[in-house]
N, C-alpha and C positions, 0 to 999 in steps of 0.2 A: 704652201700650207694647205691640207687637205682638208682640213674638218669642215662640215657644213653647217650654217646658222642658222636656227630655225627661227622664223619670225615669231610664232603663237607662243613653242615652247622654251627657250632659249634667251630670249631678248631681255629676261631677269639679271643671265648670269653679262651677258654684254654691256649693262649699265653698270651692273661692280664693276667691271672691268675699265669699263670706258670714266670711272669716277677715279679710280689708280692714275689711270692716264691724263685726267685732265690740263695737265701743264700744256698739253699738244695746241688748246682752242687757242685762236688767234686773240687780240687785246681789245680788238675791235668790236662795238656791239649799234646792227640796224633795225629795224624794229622788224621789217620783214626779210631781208636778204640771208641775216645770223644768227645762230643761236649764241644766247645771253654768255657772259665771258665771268657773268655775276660779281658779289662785290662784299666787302669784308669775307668772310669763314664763309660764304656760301659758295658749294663747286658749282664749275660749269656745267651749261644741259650737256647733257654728253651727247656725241654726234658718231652716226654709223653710217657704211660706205655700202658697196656694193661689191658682187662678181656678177657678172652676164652667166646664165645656167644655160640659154637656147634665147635662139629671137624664130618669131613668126612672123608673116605676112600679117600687113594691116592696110586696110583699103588708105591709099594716101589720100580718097576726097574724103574721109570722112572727119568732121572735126568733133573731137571727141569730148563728149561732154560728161555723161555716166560710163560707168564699167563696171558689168559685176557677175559672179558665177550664180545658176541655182543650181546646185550638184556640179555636174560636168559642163552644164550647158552655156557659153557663154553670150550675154546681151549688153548690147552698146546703145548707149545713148547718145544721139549729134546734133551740132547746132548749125547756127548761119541762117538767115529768112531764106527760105524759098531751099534749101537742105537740109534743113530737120527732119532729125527720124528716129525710129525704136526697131531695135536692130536683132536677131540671134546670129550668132554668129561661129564660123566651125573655125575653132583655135588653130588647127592643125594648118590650114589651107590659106585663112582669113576671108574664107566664100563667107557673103552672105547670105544666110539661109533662109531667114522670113524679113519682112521691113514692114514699116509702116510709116509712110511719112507725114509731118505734121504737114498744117496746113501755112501756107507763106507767110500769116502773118502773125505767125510762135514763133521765135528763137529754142530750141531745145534746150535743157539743161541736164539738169543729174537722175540719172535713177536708181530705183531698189527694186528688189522682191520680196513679197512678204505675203507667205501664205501663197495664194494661186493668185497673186494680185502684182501687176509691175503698176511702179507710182513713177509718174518722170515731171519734171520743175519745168517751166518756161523763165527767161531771162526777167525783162519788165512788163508781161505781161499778167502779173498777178494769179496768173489759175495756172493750175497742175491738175492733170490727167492718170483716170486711175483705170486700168486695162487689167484683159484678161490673160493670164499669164500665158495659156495655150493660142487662143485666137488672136490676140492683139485688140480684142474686140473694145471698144469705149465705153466701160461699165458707170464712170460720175466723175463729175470734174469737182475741184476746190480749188477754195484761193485763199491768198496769205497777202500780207500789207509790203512787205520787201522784195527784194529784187530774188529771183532764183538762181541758186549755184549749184551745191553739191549735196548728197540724198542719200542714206543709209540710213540702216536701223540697230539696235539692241537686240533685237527678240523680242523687242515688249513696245518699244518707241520708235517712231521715224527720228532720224536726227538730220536737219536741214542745216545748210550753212547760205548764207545771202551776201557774202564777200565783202563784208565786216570782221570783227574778232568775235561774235557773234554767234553760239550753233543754237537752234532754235527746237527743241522736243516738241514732237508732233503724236495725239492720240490717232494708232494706225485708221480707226473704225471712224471714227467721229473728224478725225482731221483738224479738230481744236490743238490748238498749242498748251502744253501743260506743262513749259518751263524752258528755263534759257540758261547759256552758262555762256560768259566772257572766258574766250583762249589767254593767257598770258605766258610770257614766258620770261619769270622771274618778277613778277610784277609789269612787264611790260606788254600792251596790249598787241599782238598779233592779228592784222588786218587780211583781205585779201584771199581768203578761207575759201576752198574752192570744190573738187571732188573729194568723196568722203568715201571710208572703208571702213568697218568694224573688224578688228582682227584680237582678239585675245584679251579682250576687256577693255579694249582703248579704242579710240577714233583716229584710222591715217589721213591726214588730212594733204591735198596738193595746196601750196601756197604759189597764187597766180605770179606769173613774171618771174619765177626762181625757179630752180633746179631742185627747190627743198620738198621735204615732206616732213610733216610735224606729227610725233606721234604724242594725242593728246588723252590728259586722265577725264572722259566725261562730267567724271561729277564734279571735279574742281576747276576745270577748265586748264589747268595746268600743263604746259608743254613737257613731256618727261625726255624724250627725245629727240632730235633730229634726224634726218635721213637724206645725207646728201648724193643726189643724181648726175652731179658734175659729170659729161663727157662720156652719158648712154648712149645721145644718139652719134654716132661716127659721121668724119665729114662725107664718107660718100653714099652716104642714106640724106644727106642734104643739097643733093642735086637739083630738089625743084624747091620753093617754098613750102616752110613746114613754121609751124606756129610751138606753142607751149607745151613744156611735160604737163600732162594732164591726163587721169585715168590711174585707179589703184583695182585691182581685183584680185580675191585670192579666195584658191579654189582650198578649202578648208579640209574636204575630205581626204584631199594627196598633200596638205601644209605645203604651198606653191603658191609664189606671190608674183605678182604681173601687173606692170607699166606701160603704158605708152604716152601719147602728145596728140596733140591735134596736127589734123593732117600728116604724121609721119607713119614711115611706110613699112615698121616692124611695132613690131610687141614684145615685148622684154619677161625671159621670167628672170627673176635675179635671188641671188642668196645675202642676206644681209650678212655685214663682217664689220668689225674693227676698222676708223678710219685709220689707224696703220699699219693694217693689212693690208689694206686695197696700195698703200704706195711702196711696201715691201716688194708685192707683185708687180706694179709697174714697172718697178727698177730693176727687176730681175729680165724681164720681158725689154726692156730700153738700151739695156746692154751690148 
């Protein structure tokens, strides 16, 4: 099947679709492993798969905490005491091109950009760092009452997640919080909330210890989607130790969406699809 899915401008016509199809979801329902299988007249979240479009070189120490484009340029954020860092980084290569590492006793977390300014979270240590987007330079620190996770914005908001159900709206300027919204899906509260991406008027969120990715409506907290990553990474990209899918980035000006994990040793772009496409394709390919 040839057509391509675009995530920004397409992902309308794939939830009618995926709402036809709903008989497919399984009967089962976790709070964080599944999307909801729903109950009386209410359809299932609808869930969508993937194609691998190219994989890139990704440094395998780095454990990947933020990911995110400003235009072309791509910056990572990474965690671990004493390996924290704020990253640019050349997609094409996975060279690193500038660093800056925290000091050992930060855990790194999530970052954004917003304006000439990168914001990155620390784990339990309450304060986030607000840098200059060209130097790296340490322009003011803040802090917040929960733990740090994952770090996006609107255009207008930071949106924080602290690995609860939980995403937390942050004033860019002032760094006060100016509102919260509970994820659910279907009523059910979704825990575990981790790297965040703004794509198309929704939050992609990684959910820790799964393969999933929840695409969520900000202002109601409401799960409209899934996005299953089941069997990105291949077994022989798991030759050494590799940790968690974690990392969403999408580079908006080319609609190009990109993955990866901590510590794993490619970067994925992928085109989202139908989860009956993705096993059409397998089984043509398994044959």
């Amino acid at each position: 099947m040839a057509f391509r899915v675009r995530l920004a401008r397409r992902l309308p016509v794939l939830l009618l679709l995926l709402a036809v199809l709903a008989g497919q979801a399984g009967a089962g329902h976790a709070r964080v492993l599944q999307p909801h299988t729903g109950t009386g007249k209410q359809s299932p979240t609808p869930v969508l798969s993937y194609r691998v479009v190219q994989a890139f070189p990704h440094d395998p120490n780095a454990f990947t905490q933020g990911l995110v484009f400003d235009g072309t340029q791509l910056y990572e954020g990474t965690g671990l005491y004493g390996r924290s860092s704020l990253r640019r980084v050349d997609l094409e290569t996975g060279q690193v091109m500038q660093m800056l590492a925290l000091p050992s006793r930060y855990f790194g977390e999530g970052i954004t950009i917003f304006g000439d300014r990168i914001y990155q979270l620390t784990w339990r240590s309450h304060i986030g760092f607000v840098y200059d987007k060209t130097t790296f330079a340490l322009l003011r620190t803040f802090s917040y009452p929960t733990e740090g996770w994952g770090l996006t914005h609107d255009g207008t908001r930071l949106i924080m997640s602290d690995g609860t159900s939980t995403l937390h709206f942050l004033d860019p300027e002032t760094l006060a919080e100016v509102g919260q919204v509970e994820v659910r899906d279907q009523g059910e509260p979704i825990v575990w909330l981790n790297e965040l991406e703004y794509v198309g008027g929704a939050v992609l969120a990684n959910v820790w210890q799964t393969d999933r990715i929840a695409r969520i409506d900000p202002d109601s907290g409401e799960v409209t989607a899934w996005i299953d990553l089941t069997g990105l990474l291949p077994p022989e990209d798991r030759t050494q130790p590799v940790d968690v899918l974690n990392g969403i980035a999408y580079l908006s000006e080319q609609d190009r969406l990109f993955v990866t994990g901590k510590l794993w040793p490619r970067l994925f772009e992928i085109e989202l699809v139908p989860r009956h496409v993705r096993a059409v394709y397998l089984s043509r390919i398994l044959r």
